[in-house]
N, CA, C and O atoms as CSV, one atom per row, in Angstrom:
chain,resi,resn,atom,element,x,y,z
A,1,UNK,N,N,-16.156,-20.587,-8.912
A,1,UNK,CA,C,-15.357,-21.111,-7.824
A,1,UNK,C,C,-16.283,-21.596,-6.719
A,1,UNK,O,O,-16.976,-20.674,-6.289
A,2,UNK,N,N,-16.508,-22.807,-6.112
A,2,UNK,CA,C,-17.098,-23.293,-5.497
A,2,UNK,C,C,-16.013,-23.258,-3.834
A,2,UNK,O,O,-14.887,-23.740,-3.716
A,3,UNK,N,N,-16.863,-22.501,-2.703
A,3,UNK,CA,C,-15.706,-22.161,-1.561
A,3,UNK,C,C,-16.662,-23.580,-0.378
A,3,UNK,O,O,-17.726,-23.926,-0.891
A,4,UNK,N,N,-16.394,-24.179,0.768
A,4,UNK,CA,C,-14.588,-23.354,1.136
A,4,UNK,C,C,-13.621,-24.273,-0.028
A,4,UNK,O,O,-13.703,-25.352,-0.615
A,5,UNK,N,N,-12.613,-23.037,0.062
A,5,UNK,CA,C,-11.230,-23.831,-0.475
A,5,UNK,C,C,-10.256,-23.948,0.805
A,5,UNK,O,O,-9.825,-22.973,1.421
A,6,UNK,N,N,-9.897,-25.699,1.196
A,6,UNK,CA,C,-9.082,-25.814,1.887
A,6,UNK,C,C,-7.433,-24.931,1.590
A,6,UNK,O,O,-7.216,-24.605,0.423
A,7,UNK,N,N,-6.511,-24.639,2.501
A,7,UNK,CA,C,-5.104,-24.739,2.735
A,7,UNK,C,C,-4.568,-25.281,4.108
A,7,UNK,O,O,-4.950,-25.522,5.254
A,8,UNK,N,N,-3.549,-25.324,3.374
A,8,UNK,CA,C,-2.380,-25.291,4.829
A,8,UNK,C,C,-0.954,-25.131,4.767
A,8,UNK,O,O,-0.421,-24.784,3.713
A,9,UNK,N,N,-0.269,-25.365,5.847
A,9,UNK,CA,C,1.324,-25.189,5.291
A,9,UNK,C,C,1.721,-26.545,5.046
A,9,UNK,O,O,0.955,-27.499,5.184
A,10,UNK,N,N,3.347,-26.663,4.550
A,10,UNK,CA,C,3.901,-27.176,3.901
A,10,UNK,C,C,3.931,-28.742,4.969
A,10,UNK,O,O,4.347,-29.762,4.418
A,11,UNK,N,N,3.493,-28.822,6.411
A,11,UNK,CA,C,3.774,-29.900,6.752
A,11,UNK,C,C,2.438,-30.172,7.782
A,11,UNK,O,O,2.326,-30.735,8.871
A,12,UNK,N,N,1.171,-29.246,6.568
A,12,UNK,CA,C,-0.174,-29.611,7.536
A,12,UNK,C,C,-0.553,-29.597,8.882
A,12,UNK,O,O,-1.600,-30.004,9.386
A,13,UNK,N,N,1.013,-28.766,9.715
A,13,UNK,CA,C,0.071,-28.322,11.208
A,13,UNK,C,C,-0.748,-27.463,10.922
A,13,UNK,O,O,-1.888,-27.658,11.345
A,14,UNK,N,N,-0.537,-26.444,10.263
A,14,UNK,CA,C,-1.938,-25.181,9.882
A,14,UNK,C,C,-2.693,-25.738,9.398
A,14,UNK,O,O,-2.178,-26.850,9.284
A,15,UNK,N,N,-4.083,-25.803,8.792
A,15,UNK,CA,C,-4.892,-25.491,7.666
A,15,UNK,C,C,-5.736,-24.453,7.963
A,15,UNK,O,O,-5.817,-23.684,8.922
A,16,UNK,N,N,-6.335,-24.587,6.963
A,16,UNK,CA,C,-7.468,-23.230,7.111
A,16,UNK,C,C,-8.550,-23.518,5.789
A,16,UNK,O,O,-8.199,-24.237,4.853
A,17,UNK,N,N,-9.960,-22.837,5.840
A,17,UNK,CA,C,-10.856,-23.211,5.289
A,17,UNK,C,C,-11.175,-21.117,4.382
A,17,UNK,O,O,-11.729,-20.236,5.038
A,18,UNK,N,N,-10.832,-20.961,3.410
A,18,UNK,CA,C,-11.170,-19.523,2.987
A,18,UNK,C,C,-12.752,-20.052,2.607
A,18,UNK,O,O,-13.035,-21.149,2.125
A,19,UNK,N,N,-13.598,-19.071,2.927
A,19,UNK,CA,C,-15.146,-19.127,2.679
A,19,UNK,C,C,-15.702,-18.648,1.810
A,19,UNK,O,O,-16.806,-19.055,1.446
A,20,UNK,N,N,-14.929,-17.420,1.124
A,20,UNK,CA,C,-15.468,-16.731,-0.085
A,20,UNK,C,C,-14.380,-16.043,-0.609
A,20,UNK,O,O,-13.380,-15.824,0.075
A,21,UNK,N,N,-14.519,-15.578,-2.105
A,21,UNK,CA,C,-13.460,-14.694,-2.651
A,21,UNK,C,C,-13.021,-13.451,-2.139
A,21,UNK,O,O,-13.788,-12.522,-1.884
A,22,UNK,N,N,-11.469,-13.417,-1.944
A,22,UNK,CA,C,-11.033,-12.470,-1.691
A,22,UNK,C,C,-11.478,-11.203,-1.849
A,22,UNK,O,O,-12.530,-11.112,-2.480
A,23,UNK,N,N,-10.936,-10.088,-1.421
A,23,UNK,CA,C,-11.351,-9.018,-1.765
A,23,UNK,C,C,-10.640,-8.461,-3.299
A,23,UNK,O,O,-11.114,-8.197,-4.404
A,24,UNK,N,N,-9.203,-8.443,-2.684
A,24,UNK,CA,C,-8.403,-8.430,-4.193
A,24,UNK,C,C,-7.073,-9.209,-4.053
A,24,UNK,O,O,-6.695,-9.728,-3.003
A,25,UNK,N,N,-6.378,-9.233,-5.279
A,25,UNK,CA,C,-5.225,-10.394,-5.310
A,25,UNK,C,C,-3.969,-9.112,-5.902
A,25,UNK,O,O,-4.130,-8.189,-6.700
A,26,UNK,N,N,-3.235,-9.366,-5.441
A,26,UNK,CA,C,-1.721,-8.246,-5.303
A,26,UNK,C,C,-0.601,-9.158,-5.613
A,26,UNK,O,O,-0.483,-10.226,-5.012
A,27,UNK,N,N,0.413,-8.691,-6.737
A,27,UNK,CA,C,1.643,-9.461,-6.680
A,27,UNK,C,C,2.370,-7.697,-6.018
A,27,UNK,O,O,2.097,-6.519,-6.248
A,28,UNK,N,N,3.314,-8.385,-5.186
A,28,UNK,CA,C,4.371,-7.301,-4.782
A,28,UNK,C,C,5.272,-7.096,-4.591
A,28,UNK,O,O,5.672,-7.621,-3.552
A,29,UNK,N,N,6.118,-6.382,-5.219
A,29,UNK,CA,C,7.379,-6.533,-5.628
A,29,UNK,C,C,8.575,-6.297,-4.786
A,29,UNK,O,O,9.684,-6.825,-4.862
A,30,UNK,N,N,8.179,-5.499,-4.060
A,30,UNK,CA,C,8.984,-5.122,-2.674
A,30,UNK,C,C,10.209,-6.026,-2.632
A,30,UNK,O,O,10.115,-7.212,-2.948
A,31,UNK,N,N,11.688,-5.316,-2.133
A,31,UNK,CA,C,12.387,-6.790,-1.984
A,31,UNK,C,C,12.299,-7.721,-0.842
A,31,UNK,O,O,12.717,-8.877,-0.767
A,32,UNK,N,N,11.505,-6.805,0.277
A,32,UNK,CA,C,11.067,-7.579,1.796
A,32,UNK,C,C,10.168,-8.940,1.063
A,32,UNK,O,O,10.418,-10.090,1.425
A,33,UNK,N,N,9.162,-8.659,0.058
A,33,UNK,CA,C,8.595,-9.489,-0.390
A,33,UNK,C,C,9.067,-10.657,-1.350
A,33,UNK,O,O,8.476,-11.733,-1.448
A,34,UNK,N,N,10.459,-10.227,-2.196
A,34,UNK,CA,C,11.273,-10.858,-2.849
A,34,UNK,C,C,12.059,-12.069,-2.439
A,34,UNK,O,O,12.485,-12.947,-3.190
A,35,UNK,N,N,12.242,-11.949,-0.600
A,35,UNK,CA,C,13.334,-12.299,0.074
A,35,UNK,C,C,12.318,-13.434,0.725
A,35,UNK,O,O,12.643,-14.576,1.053
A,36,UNK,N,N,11.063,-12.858,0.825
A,36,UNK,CA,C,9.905,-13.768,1.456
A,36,UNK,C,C,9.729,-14.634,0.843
A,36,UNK,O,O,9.710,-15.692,1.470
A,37,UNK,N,N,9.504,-14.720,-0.670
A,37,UNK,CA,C,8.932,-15.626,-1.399
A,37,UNK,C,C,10.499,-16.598,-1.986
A,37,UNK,O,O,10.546,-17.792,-2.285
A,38,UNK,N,N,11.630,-15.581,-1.995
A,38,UNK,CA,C,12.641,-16.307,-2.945
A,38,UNK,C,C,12.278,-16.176,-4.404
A,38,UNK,O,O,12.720,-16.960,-5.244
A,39,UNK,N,N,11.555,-15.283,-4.663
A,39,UNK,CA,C,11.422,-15.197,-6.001
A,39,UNK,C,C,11.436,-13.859,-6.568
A,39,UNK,O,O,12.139,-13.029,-5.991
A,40,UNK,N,N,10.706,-13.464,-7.718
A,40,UNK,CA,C,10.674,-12.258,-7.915
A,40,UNK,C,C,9.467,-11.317,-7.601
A,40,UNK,O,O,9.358,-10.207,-8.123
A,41,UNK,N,N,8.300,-11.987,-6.448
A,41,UNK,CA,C,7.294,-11.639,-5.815
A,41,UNK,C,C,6.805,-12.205,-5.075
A,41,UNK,O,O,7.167,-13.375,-4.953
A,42,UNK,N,N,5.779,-11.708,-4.234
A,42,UNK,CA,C,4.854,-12.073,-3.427
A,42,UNK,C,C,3.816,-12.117,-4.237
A,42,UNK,O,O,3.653,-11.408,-5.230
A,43,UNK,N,N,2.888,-13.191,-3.707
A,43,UNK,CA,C,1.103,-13.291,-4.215
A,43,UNK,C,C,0.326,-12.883,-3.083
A,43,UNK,O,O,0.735,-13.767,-2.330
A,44,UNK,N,N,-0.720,-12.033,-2.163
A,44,UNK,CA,C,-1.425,-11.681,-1.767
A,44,UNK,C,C,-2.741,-11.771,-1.787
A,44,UNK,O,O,-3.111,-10.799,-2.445
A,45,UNK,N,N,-3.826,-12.485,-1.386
A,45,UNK,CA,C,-4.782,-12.341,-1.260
A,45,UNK,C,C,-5.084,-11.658,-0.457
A,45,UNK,O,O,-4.575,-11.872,0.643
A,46,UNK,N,N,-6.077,-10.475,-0.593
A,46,UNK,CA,C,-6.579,-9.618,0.771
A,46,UNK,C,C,-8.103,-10.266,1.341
A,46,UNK,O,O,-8.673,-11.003,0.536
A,47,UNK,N,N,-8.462,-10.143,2.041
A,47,UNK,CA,C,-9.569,-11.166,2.801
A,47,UNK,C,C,-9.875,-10.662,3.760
A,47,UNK,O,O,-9.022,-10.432,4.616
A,48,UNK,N,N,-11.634,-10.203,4.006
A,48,UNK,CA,C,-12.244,-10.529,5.403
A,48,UNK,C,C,-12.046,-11.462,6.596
A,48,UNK,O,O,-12.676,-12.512,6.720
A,49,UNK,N,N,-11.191,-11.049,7.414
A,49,UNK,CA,C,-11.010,-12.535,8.540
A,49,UNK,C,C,-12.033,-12.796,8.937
A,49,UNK,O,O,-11.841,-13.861,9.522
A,50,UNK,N,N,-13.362,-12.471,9.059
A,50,UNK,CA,C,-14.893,-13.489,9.014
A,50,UNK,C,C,-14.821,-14.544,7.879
A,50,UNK,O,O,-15.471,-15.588,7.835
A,51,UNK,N,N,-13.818,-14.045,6.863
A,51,UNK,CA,C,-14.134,-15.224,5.656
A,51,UNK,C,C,-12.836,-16.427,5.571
A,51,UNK,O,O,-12.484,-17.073,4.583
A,52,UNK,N,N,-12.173,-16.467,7.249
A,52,UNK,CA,C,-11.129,-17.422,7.199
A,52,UNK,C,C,-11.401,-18.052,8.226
A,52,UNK,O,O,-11.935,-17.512,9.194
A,53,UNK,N,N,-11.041,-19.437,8.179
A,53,UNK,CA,C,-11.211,-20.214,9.217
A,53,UNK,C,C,-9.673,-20.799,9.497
A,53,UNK,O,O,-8.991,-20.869,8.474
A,54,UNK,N,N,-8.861,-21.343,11.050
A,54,UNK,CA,C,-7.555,-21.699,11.044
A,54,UNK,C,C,-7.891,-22.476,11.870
A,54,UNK,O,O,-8.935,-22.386,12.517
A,55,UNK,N,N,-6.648,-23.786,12.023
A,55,UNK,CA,C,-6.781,-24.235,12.958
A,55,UNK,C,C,-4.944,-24.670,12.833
A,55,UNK,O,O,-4.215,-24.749,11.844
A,56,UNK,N,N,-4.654,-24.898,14.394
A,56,UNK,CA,C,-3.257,-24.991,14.211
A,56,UNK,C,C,-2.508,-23.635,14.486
A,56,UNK,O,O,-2.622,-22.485,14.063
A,57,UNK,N,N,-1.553,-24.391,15.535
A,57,UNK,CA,C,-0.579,-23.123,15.931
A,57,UNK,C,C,-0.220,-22.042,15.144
A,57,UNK,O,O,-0.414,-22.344,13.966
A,58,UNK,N,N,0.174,-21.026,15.250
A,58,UNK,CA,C,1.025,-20.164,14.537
A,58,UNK,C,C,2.288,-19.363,15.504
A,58,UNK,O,O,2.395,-19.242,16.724
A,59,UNK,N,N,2.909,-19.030,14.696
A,59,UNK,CA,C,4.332,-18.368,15.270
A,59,UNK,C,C,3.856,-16.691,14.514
A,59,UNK,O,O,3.230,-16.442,13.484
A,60,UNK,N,N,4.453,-15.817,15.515
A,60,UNK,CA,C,4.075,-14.567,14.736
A,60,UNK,C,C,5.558,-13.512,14.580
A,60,UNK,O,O,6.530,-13.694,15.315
A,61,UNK,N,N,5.544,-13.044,14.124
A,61,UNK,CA,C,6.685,-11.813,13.655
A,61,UNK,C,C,6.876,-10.586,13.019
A,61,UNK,O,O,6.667,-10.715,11.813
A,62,UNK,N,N,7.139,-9.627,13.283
A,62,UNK,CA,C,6.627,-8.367,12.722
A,62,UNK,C,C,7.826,-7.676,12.210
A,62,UNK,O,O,9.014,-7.898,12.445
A,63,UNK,N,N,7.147,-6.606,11.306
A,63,UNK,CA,C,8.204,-5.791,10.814
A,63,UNK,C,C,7.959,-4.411,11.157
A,63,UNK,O,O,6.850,-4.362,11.688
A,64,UNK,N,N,8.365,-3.535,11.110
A,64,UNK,CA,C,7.962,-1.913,10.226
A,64,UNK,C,C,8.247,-1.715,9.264
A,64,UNK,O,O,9.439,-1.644,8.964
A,65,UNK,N,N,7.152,-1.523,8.278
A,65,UNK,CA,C,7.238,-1.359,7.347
A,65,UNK,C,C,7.419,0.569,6.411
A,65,UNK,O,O,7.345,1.541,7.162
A,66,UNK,N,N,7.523,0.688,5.672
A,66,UNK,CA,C,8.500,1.845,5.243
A,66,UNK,C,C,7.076,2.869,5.347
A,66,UNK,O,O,7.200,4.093,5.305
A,67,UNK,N,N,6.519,2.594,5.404
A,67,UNK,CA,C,4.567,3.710,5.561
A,67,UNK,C,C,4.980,3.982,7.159
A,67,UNK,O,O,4.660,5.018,7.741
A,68,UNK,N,N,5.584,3.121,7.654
A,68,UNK,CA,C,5.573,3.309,9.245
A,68,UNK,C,C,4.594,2.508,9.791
A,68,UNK,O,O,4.325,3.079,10.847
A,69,UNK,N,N,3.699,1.243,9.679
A,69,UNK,CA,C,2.886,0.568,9.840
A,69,UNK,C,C,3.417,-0.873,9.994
A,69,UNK,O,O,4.406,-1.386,9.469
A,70,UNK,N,N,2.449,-1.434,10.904
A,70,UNK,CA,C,3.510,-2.926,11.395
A,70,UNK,C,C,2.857,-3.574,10.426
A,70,UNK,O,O,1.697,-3.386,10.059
A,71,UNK,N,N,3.793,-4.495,9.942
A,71,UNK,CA,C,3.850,-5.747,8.853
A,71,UNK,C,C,4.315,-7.154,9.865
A,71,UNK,O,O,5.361,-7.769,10.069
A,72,UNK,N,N,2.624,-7.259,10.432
A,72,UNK,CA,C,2.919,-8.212,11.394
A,72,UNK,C,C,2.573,-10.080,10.312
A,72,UNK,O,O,1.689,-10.130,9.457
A,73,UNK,N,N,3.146,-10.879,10.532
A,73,UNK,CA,C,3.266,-12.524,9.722
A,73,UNK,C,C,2.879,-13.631,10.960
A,73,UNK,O,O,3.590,-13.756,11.957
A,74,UNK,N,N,1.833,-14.286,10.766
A,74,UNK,CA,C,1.867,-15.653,11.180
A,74,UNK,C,C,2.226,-16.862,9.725
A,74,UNK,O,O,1.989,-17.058,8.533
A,75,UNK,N,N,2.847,-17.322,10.739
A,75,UNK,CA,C,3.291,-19.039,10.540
A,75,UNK,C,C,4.156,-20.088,10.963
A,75,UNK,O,O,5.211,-20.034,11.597
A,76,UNK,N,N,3.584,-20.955,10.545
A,76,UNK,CA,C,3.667,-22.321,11.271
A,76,UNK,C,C,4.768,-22.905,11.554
A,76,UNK,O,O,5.464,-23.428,10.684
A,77,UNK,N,N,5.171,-22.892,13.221
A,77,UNK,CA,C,6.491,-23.047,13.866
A,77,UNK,C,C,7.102,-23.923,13.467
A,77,UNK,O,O,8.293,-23.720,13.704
A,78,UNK,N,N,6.847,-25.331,12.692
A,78,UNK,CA,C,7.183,-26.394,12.655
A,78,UNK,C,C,7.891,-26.302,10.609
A,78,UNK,O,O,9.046,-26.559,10.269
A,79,UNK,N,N,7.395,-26.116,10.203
A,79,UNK,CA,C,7.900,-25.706,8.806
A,79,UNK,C,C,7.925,-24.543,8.507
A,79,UNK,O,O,7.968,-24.368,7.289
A,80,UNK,N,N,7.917,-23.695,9.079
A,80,UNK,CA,C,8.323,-21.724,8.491
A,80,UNK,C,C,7.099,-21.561,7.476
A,80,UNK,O,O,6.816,-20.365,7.536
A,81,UNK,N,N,6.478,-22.013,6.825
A,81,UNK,CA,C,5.464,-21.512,6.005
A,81,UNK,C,C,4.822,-20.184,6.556
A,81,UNK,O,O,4.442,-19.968,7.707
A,82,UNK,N,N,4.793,-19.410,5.552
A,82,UNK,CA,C,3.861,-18.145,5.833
A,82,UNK,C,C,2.603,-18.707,5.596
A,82,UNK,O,O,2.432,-19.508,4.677
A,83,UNK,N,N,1.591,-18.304,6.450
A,83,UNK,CA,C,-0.222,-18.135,5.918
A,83,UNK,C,C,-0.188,-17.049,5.928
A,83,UNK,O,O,-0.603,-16.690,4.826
A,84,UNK,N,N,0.025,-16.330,6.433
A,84,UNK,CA,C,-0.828,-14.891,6.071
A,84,UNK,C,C,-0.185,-13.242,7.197
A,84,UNK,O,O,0.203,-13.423,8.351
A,85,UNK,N,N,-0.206,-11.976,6.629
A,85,UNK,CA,C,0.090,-10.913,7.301
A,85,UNK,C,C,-0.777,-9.937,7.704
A,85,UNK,O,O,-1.924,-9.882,7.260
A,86,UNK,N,N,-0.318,-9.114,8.552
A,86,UNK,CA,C,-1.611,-8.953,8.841
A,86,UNK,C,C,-1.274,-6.797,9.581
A,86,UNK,O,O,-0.113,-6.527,9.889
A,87,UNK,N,N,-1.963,-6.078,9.674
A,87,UNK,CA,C,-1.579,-4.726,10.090
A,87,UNK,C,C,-2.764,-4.351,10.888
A,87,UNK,O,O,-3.931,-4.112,10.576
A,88,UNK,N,N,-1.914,-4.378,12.374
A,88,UNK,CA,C,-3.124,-4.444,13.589
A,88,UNK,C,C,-3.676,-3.248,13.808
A,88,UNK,O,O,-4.246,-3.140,14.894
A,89,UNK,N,N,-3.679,-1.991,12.860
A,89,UNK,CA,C,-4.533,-1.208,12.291
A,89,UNK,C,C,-5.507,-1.682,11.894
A,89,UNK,O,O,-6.539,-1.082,12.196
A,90,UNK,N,N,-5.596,-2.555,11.313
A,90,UNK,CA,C,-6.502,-3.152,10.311
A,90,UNK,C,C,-7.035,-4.557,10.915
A,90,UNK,O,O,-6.922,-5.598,10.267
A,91,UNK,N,N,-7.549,-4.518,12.038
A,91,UNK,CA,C,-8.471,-6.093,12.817
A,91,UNK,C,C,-9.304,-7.033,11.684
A,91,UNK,O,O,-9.236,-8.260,11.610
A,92,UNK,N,N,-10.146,-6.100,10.780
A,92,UNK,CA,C,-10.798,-6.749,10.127
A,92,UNK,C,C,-10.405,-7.297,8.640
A,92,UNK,O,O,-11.350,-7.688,7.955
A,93,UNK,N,N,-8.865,-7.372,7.982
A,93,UNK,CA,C,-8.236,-7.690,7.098
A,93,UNK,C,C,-7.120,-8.355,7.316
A,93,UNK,O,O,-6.295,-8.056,8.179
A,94,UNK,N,N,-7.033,-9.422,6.432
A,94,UNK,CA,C,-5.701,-10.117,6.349
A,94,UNK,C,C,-5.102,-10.565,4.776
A,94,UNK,O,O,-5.716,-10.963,3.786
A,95,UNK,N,N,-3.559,-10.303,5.015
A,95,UNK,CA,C,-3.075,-10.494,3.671
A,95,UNK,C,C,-2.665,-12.072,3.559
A,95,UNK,O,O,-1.516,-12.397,3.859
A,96,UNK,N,N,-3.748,-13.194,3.065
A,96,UNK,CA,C,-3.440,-14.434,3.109
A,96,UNK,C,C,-2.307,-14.561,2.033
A,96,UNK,O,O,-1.915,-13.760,1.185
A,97,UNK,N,N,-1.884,-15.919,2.370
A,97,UNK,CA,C,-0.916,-16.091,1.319
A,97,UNK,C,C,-1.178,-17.246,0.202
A,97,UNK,O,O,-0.654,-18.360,0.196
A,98,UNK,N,N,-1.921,-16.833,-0.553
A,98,UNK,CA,C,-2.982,-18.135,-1.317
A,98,UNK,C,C,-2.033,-19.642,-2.156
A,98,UNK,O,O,-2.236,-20.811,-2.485
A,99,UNK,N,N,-0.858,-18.506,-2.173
A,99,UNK,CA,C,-0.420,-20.324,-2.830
A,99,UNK,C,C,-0.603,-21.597,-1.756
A,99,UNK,O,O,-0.605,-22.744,-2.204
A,100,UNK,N,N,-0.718,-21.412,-0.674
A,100,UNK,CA,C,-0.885,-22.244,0.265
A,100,UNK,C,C,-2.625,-22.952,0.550
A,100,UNK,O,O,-3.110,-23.428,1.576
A,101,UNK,N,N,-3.119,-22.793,-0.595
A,101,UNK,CA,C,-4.833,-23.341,-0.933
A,101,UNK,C,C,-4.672,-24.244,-1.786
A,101,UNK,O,O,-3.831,-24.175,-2.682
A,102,UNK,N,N,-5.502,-25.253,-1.601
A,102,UNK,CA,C,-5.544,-26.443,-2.102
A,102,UNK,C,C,-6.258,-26.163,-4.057
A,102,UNK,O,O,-5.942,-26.981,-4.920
A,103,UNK,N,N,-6.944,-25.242,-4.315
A,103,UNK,CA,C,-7.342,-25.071,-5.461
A,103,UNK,C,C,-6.776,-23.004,-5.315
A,103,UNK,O,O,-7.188,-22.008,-4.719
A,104,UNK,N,N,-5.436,-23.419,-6.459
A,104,UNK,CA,C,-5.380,-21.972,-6.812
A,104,UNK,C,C,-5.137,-21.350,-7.777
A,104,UNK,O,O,-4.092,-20.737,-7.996
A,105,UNK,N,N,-6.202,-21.449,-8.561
A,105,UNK,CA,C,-7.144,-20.865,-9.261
A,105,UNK,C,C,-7.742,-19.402,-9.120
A,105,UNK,O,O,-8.139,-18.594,-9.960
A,106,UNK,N,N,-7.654,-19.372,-7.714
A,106,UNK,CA,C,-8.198,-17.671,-7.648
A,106,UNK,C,C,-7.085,-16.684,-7.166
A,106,UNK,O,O,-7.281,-15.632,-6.558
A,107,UNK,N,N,-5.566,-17.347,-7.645
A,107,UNK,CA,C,-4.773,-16.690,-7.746
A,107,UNK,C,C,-4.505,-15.804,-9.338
A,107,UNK,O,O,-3.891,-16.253,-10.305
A,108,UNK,N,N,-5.056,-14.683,-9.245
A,108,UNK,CA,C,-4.843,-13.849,-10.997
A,108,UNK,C,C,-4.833,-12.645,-10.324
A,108,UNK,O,O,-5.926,-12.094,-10.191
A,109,UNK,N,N,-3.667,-12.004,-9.782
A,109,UNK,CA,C,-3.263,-10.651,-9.417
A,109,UNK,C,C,-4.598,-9.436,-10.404
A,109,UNK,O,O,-5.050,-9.741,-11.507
A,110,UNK,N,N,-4.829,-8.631,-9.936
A,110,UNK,CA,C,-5.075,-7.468,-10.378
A,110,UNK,C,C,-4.403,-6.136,-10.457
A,110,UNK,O,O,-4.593,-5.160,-11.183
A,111,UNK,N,N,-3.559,-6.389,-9.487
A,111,UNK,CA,C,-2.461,-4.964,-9.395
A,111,UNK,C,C,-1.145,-5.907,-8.921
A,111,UNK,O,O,-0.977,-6.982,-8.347
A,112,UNK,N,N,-0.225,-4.728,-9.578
A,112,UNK,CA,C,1.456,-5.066,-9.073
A,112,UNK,C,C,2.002,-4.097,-8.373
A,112,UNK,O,O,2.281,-3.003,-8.862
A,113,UNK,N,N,2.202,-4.420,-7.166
A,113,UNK,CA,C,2.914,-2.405,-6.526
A,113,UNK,C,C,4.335,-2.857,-6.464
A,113,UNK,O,O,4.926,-3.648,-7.200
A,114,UNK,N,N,4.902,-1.954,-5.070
A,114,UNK,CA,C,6.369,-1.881,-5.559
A,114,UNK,C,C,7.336,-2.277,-6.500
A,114,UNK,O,O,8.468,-2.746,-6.382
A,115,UNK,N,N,6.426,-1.896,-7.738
A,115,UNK,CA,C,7.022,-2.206,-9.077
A,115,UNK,C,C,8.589,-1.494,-9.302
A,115,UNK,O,O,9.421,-1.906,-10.109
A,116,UNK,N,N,8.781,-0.180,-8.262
A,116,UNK,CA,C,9.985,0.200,-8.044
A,116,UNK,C,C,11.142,-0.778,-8.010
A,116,UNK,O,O,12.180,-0.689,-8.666
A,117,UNK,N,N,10.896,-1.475,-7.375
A,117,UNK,CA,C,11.961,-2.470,-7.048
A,117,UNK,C,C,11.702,-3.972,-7.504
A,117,UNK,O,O,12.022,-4.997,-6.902
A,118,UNK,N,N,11.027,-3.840,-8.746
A,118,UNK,CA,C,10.622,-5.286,-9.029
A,118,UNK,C,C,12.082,-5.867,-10.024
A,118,UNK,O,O,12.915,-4.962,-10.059
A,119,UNK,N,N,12.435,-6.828,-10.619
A,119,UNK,CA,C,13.137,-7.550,-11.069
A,119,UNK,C,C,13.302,-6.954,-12.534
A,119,UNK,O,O,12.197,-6.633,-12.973
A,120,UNK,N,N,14.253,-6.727,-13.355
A,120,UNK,CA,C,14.395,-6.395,-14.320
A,120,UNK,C,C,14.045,-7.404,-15.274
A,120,UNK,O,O,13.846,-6.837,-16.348
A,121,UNK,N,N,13.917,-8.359,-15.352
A,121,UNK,CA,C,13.904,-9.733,-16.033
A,121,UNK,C,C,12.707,-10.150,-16.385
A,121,UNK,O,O,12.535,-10.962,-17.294
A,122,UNK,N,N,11.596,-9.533,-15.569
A,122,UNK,CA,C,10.024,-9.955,-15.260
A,122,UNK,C,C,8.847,-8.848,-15.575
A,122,UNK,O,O,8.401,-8.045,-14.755
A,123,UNK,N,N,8.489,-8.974,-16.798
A,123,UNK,CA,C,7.374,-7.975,-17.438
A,123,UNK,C,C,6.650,-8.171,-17.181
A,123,UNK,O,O,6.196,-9.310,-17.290
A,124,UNK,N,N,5.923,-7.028,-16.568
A,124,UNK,CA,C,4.244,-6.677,-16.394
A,124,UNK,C,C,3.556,-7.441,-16.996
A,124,UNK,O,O,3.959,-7.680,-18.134
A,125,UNK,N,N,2.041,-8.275,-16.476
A,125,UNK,CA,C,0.957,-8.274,-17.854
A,125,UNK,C,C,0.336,-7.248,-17.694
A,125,UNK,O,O,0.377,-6.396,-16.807
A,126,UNK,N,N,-0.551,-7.408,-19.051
A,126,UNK,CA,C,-1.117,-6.290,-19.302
A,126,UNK,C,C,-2.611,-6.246,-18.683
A,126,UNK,O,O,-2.962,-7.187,-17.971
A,127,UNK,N,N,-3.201,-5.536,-18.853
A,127,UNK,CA,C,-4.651,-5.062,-18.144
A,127,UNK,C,C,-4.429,-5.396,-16.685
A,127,UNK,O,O,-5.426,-5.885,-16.153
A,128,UNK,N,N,-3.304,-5.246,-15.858
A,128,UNK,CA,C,-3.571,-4.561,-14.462
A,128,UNK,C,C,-2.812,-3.310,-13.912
A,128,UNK,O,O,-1.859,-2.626,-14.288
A,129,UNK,N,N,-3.665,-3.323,-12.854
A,129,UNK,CA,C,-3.021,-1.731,-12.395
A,129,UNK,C,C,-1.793,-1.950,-11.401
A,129,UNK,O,O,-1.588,-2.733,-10.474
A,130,UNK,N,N,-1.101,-0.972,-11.963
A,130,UNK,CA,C,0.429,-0.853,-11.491
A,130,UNK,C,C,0.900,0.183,-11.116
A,130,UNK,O,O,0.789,1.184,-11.825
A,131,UNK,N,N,1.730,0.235,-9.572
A,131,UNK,CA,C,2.010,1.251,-8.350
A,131,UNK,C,C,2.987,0.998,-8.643
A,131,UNK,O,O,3.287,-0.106,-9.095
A,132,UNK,N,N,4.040,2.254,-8.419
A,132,UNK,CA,C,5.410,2.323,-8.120
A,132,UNK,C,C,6.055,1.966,-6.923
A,132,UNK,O,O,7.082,1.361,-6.618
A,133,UNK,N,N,4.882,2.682,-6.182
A,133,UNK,CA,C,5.222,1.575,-4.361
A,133,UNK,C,C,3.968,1.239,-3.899
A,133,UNK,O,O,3.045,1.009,-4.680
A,134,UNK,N,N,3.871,1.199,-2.932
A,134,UNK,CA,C,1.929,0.861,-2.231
A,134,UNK,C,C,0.914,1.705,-2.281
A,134,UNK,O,O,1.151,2.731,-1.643
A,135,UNK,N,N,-0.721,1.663,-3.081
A,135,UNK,CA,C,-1.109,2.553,-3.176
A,135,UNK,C,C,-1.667,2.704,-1.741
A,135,UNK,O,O,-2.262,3.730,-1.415
């Protein structure tokens, strides 16, 4: 994989430049995440924010999430696109949202969590590791 890999959202006020490979890649099943994507998951990249570059407004919004930890979201006021979430515990990590990269390719999950609540319809692959909720 040759970096940076450009993204942005769906109507190019964001982009952003990722600089190196993620740390790890997460599908998650959660239905908060179900409802996010409209599908039967979320994709996650986890990432050093030294290894992201943005430019372009963002809109932000938070949740609590069921650990008791904020599940805080930027994105872009103008088309709703998510880039990325983020837990202000955590300054030095962000959960990008990689389908939004111009080459994605270094989207191949390694783990599936809240498999609790994942979709009946949609089987595991095999050789990754799989949580019942968040490890």
């Amino acid at each position: 994989m040759k970096y940076p890999i450009k993204g942005s959202c769906q109507c190019g006020s964001v982009t952003y430049q990722l600089l190196s490979d993620p740390l790890m890649v997460v599908a998650c099943h959660c239905k908060e995440c179900q409802k996010l994507s409209t599908s039967a998951f979320s994709i996650t990249a986890i990432v050093d924010t030294d290894t992201v570059e943005f430019q372009g407004d963002m809109t932000e919004w938070s949740r609590v999430a069921d650990s008791g930890n904020i599940n805080g979201a930027k994105f872009c006021p103008t088309c709703g696109n998510r880039i990325y979430h983020f837990d202000p515990k955590e300054p030095g990590k962000i959960k990008l949202k990689p389908s939004n990269l111009s080459d994605t390719s270094i989207i191949k999950p390694t783990a599936h969590v809240w498999i609790s609540e994942k979709q009946d319809w949609y089987s595991l692959p095999e050789g990754v590791a799989v949580y019942e909720k968040q490890p």
